[in-house]
Each structure stands twice: as C-alpha cells, then as structure tokens.
C-alpha positions as CSV (number, residue, x, y, z in Angstrom):
1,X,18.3,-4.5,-31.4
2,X,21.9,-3.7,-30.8
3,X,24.7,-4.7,-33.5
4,X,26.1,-8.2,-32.6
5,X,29.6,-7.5,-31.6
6,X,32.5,-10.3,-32.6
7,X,31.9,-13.0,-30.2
8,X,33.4,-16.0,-30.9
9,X,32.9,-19.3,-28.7
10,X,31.2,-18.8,-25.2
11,X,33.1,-19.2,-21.8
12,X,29.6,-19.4,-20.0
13,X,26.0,-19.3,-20.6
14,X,23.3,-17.4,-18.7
15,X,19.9,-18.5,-18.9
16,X,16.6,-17.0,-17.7
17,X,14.2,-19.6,-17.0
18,X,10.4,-18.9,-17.4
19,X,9.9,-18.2,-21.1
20,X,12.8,-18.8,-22.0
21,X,13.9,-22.4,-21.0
22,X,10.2,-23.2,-20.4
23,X,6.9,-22.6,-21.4
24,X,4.0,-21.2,-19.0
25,X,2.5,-24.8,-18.3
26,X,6.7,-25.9,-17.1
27,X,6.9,-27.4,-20.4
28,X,10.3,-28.1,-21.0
29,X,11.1,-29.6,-25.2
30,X,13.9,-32.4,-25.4
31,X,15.4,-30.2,-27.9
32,X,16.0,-27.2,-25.4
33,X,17.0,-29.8,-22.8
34,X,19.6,-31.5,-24.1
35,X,21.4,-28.6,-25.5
36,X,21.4,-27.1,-22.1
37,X,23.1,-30.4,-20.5
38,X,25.7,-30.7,-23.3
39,X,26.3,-27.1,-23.4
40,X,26.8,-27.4,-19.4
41,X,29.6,-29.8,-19.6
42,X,31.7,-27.7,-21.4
43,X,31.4,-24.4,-19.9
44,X,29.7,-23.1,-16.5
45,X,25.7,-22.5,-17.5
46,X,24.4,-20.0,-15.0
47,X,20.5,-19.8,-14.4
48,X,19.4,-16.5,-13.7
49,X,16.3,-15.7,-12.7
50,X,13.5,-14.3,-11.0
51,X,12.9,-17.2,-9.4
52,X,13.2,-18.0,-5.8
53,X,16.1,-21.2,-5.0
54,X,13.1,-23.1,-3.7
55,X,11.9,-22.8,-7.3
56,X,14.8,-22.7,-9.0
57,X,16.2,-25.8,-7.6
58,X,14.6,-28.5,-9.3
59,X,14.9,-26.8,-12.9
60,X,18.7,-27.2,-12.2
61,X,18.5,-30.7,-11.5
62,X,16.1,-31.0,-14.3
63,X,19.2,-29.8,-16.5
64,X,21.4,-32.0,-14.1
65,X,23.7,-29.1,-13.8
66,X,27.1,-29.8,-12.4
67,X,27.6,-29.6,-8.9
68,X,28.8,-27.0,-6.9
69,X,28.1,-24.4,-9.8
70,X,26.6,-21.1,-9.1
71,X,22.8,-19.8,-9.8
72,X,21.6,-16.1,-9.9
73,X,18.1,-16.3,-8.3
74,X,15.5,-13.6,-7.1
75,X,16.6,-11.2,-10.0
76,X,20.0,-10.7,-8.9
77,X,19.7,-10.1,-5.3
78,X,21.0,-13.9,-4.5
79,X,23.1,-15.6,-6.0
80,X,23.7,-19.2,-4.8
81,X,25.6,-22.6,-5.0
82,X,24.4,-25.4,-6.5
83,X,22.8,-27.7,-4.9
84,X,23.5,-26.9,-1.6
85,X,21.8,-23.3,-1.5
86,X,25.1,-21.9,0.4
87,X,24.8,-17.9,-0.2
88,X,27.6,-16.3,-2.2
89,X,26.1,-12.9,-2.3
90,X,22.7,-11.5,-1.0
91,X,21.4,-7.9,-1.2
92,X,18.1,-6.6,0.8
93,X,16.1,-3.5,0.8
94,X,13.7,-2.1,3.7
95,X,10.6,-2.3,1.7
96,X,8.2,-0.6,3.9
97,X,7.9,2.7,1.5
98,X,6.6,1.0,-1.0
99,X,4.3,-1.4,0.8
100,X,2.5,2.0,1.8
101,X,2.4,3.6,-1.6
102,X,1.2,0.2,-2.9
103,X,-1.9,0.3,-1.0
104,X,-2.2,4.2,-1.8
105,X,-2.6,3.5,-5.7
106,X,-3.4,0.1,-5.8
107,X,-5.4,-1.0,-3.1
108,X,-6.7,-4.3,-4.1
109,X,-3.3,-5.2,-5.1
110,X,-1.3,-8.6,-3.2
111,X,1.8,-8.8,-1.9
112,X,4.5,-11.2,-1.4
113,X,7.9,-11.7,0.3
114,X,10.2,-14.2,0.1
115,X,11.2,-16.2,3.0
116,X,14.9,-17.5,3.6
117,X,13.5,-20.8,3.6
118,X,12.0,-20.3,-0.1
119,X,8.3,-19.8,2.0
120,X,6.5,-16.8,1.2
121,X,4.9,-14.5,3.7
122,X,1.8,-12.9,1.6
123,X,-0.8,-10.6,2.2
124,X,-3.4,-12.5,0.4
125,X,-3.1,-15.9,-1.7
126,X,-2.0,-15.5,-5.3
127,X,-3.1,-17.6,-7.8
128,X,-2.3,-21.2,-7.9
129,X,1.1,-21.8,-9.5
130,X,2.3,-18.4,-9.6
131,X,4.8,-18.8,-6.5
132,X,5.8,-22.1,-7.6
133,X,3.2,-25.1,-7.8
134,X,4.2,-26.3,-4.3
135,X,5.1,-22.8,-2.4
136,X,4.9,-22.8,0.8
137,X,3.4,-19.1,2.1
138,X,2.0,-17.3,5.4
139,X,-0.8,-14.8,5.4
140,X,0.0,-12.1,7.2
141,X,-0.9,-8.1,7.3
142,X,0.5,-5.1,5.8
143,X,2.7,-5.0,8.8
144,X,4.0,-8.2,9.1
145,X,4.9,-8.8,5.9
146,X,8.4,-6.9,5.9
147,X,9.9,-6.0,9.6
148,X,13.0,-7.2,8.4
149,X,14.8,-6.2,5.0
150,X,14.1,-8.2,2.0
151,X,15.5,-9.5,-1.2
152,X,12.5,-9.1,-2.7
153,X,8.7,-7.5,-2.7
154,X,6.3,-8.8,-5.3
155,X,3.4,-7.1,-6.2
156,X,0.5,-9.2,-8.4
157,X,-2.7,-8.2,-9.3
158,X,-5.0,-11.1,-11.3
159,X,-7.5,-8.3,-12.4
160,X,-5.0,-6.4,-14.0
161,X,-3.0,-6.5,-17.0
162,X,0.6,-5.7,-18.0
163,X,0.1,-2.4,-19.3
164,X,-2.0,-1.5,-16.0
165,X,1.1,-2.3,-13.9
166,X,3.1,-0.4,-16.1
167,X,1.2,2.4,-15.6
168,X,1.1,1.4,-11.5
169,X,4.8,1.1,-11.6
170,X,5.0,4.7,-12.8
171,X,2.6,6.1,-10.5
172,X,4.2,4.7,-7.2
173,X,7.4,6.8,-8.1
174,X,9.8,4.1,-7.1
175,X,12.9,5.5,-5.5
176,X,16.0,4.0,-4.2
177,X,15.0,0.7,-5.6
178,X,15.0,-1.2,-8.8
179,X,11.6,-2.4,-10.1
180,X,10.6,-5.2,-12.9
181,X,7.4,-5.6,-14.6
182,X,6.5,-9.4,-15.6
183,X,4.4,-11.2,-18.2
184,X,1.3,-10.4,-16.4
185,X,0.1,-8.2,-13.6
186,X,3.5,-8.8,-11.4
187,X,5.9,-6.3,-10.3
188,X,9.0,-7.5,-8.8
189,X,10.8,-5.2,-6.4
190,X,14.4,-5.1,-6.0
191,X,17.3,-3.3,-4.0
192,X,18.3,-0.4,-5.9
193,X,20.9,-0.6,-8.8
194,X,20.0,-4.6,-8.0
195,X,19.3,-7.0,-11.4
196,X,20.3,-10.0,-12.7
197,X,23.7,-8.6,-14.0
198,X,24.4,-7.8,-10.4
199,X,24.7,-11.7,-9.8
200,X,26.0,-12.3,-13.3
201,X,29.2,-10.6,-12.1
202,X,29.4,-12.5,-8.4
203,X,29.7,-15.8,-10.2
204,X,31.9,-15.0,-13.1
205,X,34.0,-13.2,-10.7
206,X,33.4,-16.8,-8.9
207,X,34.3,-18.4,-12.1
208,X,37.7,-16.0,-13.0
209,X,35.7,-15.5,-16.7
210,X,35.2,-11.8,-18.3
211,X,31.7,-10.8,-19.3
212,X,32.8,-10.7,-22.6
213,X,32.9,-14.3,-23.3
214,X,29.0,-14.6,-22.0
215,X,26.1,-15.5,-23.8
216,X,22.8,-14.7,-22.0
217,X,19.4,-15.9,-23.0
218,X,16.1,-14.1,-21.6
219,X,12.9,-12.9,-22.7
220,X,11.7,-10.5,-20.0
221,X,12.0,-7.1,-19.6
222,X,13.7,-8.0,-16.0
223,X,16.9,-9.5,-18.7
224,X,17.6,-6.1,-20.4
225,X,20.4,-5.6,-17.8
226,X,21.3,-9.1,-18.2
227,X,21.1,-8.8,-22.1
228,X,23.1,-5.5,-22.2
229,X,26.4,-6.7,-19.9
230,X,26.6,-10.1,-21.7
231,X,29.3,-10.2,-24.6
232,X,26.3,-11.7,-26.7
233,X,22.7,-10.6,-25.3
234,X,19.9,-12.9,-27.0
235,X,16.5,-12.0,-26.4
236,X,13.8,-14.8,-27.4
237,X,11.6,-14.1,-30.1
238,X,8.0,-13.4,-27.9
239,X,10.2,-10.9,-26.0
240,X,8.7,-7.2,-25.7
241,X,10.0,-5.1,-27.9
242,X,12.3,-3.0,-25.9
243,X,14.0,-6.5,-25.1
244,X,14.7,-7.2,-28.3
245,X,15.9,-3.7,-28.7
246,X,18.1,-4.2,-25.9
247,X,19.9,-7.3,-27.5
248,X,22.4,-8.6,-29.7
249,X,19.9,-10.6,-32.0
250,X,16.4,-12.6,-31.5
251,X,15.8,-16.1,-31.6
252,X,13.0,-18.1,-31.7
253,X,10.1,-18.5,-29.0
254,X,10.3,-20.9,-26.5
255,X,7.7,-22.8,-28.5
256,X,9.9,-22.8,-30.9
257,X,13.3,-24.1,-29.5
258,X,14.5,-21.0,-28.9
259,X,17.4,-21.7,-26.5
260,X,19.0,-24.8,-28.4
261,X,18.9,-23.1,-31.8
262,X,21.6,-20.7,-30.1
263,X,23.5,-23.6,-28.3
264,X,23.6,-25.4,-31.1
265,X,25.9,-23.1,-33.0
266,X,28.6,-24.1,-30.3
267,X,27.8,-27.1,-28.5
C-alpha cells in the first residue's frame, strides 16, 4: 500500500463491479447502492469493468446512472455510452498465438470470445453464471473462435484454481498482449498495454477532468492499473495482496459495505 496522496473532494468515481459493488451471488446491500446513486448525481461515476456491455448494462440501470454517461467495459478495451452502447473507443488484438499456446499447456482449458452483440462464441460451455446469468454464446472450434480481431479472449478452467492459472499465465509466455488473472480459474486476455486505465482516460478526457481528482474502487488484480492512475486508488479489503499494495488505502469487503464507507466521506 502506497502513501495516500492529498486528495481532497472527487471530480469522478471509478468503480469495478464484481467484488466490489457486488457480491458473487449479484448481491447488491442498500447501503452500497444508494451511495453510488447519490454520489452519481454529483459527479460522473464511471463503471469499469471486466464485464462485457451486455453484462454491464443492467448494473448501470441498477444504479440508475445518468444518461448519456460513459462506462469502461471489457477491461479497458471498450469503453461505451450509456445506455445506448454507442462505442467511444475500442481496441482489438489478433488472438490466434495464444489460442495455440493455450491448448499447448492447457489442453483441457475453455475459451471464450466476446461477440459485438454481447454473445459469446466459446469453445466449450462454461459454468452457468460465469458469462452473465443470461449470456447468449455459440460453440464453435479452435478455429472459429477468433478469424477476426478481438477485444477480448478468456480462458477458464473449473478444475483449476487461481494459483494454477497463475502459474498457466507464466508458462504461455504472453507477448504483445496484456493478461489478467481473476478470482478463480479465469484469465482474461487483452490487447497489449490495454487495462482499465486505458478507458479511464477516454472518458475523462470525454469528461475534460484530470486523473488526479479520481477516486477508483476495485478489488481485482485486473484494478492495479486502475488503482495506480487514480488520484486516490482504494482497493477493497478481500483484495490480493499486491492489490492492496498497489493502492492508496483498503476498505472494507464487499460484505462489508465497502464502497459506501468511501462515498460516504463525500457524498
């Protein structure tokens, strides 16, 4: 954990969502939720996430963000108006490199891309839930999963654990991209140099508003970048480690209100 520099009143919030704003059964406390909706009509509130739109559309009108504000979606590689999904800024990557080394070192492993339309195409169902409760997705083979460039390649395997894809992440010596490793066995894939601070500064650029007036929440190691570029990085308190290292201060766990015992202070 960093020193907290002086930072006095936010000019905009960034919030991850999963873990952060909600739970892992989409639980979502009163406490957290109106915080978010009073802080929001005050300053701009910018969900980032890894997160398709498809999925991160509803949470938004959960919050009843204001229209035609601006989301960061698919770990920075879109970021998006609200509602209307209208594309600020989109960056792909040719994934086909890594779909090979994938099935070199982990051949039991599934894979996912996602879809313009918020559909997935996937080389084998993941578990229910983990694409979004009502995802819509395509089987398909090794090689029709990418002919096009992508946003996005997930990698998931349910018999695995988070230290395994750790490990996996190391051995498919990733080049020329940016890589994430999630809560469980999930490795998102991104263009290179590609994280949610990427997005972070399309919409405050969007906005006219210097980083150093923004407060982002997150609790994944896919926020560190997020964490680091904000003028006041917060990691949640059930964060790894190195996220908490990476930030400003720690608050509590999502359990725990996490998100509105920050907002609070200001909103």
């Amino acid at each position: 954990m960093t020193d907290s520099p002086l930072f006095e009143r936010p000019t905009a919030v960034a919030l991850d969502i999963d873990g952060t704003l909600i739970d892992h059964d989409e639980g979502m406390s009163s406490a957290v939720l109106d915080a978010v909706r009073r802080t929001a009509e005050q300053v701009p509130v910018i969900l980032a996430t890894g997160r398709a739109w498809s999925t991160t559309r509803p949470v938004a009108q959960r919050l009843r963000l204001p229209a035609d504000g601006l989301v960061v979606c698919s770990n920075g590689a879109r970021t998006l108006r609200y509602p209307d999904g209208q594309v600020v800024d989109e960056r792909t990557f040719d994934p086909s490199m890594v779909i090979e080394s994938v099935r070199r070192y982990a051949p039991n492993a599934r894979m996912a891309v996602e879809e313009y339309d918020g559909s997935y195409l996937v080389t084998e169902p993941f578990p229910d839930g983990d694409l979004g409760r009502d995802a819509r997705i395509r089987v398909v083979t090794d090689e029709e999963l990418a002919p096009q460039p992508v946003t996005r390649l997930i990698i998931r395997d349910p018999n695995q654990s988070e230290s395994d894809f750790v490990h996996l992440a190391e051995r498919l010596g990733l080049h020329g991209v940016s890589y994430f490793v999630g809560w469980t066995a999930w490795l998102d894939i991104a263009p290179e140099g590609v994280d949610k601070s990427t997005g972070l500064k399309v919409a405050l650029a969007q906005y006219d508003l210097d980083p150093a007036g923004l407060l982002a929440i997150g609790d994944g190691r896919n926020d560190i970048e997020m964490l680091g570029y904000a003028g006041l990085g917060v990691a949640m308190g059930s964060a790894p480690d190195e996220v908490k290292e990476s930030a400003d201060e720690v608050t509590k766990s999502v359990q725990d209100d996490g998100v509105a015992a920050i907002l609070n202070r200001w909103f």
